[in-house]
C-alpha positions in Angstrom: 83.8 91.6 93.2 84.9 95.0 92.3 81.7 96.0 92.7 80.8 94.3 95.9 83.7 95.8 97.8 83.3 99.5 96.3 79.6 99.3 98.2 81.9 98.1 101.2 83.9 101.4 100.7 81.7 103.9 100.0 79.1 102.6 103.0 82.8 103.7 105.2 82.8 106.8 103.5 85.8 106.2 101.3 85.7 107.9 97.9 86.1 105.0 95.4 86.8 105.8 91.9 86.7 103.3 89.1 88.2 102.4 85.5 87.7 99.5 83.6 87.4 99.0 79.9 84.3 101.1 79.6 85.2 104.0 81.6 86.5 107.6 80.5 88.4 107.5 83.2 91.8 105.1 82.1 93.8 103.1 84.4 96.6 105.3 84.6 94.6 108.3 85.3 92.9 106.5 88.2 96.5 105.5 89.6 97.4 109.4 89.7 94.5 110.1 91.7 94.0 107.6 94.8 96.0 106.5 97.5 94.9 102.9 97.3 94.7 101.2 94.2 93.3 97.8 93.9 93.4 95.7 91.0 90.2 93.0 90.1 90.6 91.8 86.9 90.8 88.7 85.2 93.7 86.4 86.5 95.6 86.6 83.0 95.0 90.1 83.0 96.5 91.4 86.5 100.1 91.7 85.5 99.6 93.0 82.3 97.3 96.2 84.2 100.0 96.7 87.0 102.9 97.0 84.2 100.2 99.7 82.4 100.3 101.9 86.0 103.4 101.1 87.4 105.1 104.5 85.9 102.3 106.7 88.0 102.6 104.6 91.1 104.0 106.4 94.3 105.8 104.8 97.1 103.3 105.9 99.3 100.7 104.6 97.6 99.1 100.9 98.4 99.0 98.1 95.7 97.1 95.4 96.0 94.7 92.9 94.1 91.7 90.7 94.4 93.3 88.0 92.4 92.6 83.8 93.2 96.5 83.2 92.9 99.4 85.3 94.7 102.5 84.5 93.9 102.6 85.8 90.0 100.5 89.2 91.0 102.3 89.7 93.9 105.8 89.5 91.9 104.5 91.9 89.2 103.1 94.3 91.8 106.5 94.3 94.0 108.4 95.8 90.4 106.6 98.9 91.1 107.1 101.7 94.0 104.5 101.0 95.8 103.5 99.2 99.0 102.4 95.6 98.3 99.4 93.8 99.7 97.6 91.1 97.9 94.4 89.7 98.7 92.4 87.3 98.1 88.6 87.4 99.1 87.9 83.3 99.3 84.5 83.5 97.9 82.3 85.3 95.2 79.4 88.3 95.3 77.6 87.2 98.2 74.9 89.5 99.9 76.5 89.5 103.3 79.7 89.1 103.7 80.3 88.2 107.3 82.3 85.1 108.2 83.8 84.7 104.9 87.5 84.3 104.3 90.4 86.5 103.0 94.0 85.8 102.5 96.5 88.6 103.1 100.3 88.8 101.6 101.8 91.9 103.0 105.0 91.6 100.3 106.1 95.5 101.2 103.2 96.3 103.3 104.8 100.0 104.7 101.6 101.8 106.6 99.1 99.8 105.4 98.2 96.0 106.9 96.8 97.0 109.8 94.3 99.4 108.3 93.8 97.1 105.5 93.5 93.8 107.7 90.9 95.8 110.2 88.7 96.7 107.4 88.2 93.7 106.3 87.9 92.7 109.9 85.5 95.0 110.7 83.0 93.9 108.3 82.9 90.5 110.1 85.4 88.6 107.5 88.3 86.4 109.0 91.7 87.5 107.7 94.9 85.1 107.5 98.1 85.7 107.1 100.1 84.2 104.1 103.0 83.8 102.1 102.5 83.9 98.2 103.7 80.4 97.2 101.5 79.0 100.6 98.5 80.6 99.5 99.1 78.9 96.2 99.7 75.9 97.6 96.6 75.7 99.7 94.4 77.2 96.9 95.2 74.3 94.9 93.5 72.2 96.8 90.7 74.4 98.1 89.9 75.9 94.7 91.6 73.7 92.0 91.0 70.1 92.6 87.2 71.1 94.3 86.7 72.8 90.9 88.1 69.9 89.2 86.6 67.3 91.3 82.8 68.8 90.7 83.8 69.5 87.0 84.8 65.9 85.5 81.6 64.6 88.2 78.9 66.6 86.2 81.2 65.7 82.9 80.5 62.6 83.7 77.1 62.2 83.7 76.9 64.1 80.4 79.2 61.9 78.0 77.6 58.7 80.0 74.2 60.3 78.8 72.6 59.2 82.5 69.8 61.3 83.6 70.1 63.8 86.1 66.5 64.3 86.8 66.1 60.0 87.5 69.1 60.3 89.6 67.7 63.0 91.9 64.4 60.7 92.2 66.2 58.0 93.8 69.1 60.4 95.7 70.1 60.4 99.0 70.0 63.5 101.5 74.2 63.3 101.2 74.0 63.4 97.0 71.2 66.4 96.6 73.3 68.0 99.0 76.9 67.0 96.5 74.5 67.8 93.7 74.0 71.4 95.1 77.6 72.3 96.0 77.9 70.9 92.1 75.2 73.2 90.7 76.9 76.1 92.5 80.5 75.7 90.9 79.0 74.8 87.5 77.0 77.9 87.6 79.8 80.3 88.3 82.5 81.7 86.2 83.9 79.3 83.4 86.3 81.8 82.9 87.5 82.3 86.6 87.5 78.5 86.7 89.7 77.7 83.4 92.1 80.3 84.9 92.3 78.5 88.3 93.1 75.8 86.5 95.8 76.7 84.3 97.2 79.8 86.3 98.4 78.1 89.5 100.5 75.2 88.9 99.7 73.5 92.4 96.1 73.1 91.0 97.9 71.1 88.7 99.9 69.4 91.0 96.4 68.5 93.3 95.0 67.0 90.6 97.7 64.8 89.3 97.6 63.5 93.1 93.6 62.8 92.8 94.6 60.8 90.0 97.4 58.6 91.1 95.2 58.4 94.5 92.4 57.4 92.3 93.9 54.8 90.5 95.1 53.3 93.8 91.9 52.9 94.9 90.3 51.3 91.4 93.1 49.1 91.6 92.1 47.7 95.1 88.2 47.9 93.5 89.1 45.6 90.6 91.1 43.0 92.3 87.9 43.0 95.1 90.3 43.6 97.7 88.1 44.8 100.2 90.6 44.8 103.3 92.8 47.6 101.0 89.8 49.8 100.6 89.6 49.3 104.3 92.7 50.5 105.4 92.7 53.3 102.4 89.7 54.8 103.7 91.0 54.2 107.6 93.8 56.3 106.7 92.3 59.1 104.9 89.6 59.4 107.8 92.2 59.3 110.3 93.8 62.2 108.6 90.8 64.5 109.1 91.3 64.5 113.0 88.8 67.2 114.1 88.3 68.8 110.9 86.5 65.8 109.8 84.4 65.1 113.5 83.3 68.9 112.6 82.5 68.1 109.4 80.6 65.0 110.1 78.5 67.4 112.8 78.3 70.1 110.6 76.8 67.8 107.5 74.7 65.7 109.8 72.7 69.4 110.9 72.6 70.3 106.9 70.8 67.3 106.3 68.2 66.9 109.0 65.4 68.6 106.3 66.6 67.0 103.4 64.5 68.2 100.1 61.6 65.7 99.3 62.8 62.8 97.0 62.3 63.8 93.0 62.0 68.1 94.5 64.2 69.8 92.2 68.1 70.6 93.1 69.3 73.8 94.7 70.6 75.0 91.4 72.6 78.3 91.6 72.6 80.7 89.1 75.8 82.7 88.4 76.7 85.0 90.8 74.1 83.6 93.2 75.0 81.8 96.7 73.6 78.3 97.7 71.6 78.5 100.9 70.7 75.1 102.2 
């Protein structure tokens, strides 16, 4: 991502200058010299690199990160002088970056959130607004329990020892296309993912809901209760409202040209995006 968004930079004309573990050029040093420093590193890592460079940070400076949590790097980033910003770009290294999502918590923003929210803006990426904690919140479900969710599926189907390639022979359009959104998470960053996980408690809290939602349903499953699964699935439709009318629309256009029956999946690689 650093890298993605330093091509951003410099196609503006911005001079960007970068340190990392394998630079002459240390962390502190870098801090002395910039007006905007932006922090992409590891979740675990963030708070631990802002400490480093707090001493050489200026209050007119800008502080921000690239972090998928807020509330712990934004907390860390507000004991230094600086202005406060964090971000989070909602998706990974993607050729074009148009339409794609950011999240924006201006903690002690000072100068700097409308020049920073335009940028983003003016490379075709829709910025919102958040609090820490509500970006956390909402990540949990939009990271955490998808990541989950996709994780414990493909888990699955390994410890039951069922074959993937026989499945995909006698899939429907609706699973090749759940198989490719699979293929994509699985491929990306374990790393990234385990720290999603562990890093932002409402991921935690998502998942224990799954569960207790899940076990609900089994129950209704295993005493053949079909009216309950009914009314369970009635509900959860209900609570859609448009979203889910788009969605329904949008899914029902993705699967017009469904692959042929036995083609292999859209596997991603790392880093690569799923184009369908």
């Amino acid at each position: 991502m650093g890298r993605l968004f330093q091509g951003l930079f410099e196609g503006d004309g911005y001079r960007v200058s970068i340190a990392g573990r394998r630079t002459e050029l240390t962390y502190e040093q870098l801090a002395t010299e910039v007006d905007v420093v932006i922090v992409t590193v590891p979740i675990e890592r963030t708070a631990e690199i802002v400490a480093r460079i707090a001493p050489v940070l200026r209050p007119e400076q800008l502080l921000s990160d690239f972090t998928s949590i807020k509330a712990e790097p934004v907390r860390a980033m507000l004991a230094t002088p600086a202005c406060v910003i964090g971000c989070h770009p909602v998706f990974g290294p993607v050729p074009d970056v148009t339409g794609q999502n950011v999240v924006l918590c201006p903690a002690r923003p000072g100068p700097y959130l409308e020049w920073y929210r335009d940028w983003f803006r003016s490379h075709g990426m829709h910025v919102e607004i958040m609090e820490p904690e509500a970006h956390d919140a909402a990540m949990g479900f939009v990271q955490g329990l998808t990541h989950f969710v996709n994780i414990a599926f493909a888990h699955t189907l390994d410890a039951g020892g069922v074959s993937v390639d026989d499945l995909m022979k006698v899939s429907s359009p609706v699973y090749r296309t759940l198989f490719s959104l699979m293929g994509r998470i699985l491929g990306g960053d374990a790393g990234l993912y385990a720290a999603i996980q562990i890093q932002n408690p409402h991921s935690r809290k998502a998942v224990k809901a799954l569960l207790e939602n899940g076990a609900e349903l089994l129950a209704a499953v295993e005493r053949e209760d079909g009216e309950a699964l009914q009314r369970l699935m009635g509900e959860a439709a209900a609570h859609l409202g448009e979203a889910g009318k788009t969605a329904r629309e949008a899914s029902g256009r993705l699967l017009e040209r469904p692959e042929p029956a036995g083609a292999a999946p859209n596997r991603a690689k790392p880093g690569q995006s799923v184009k369908f």
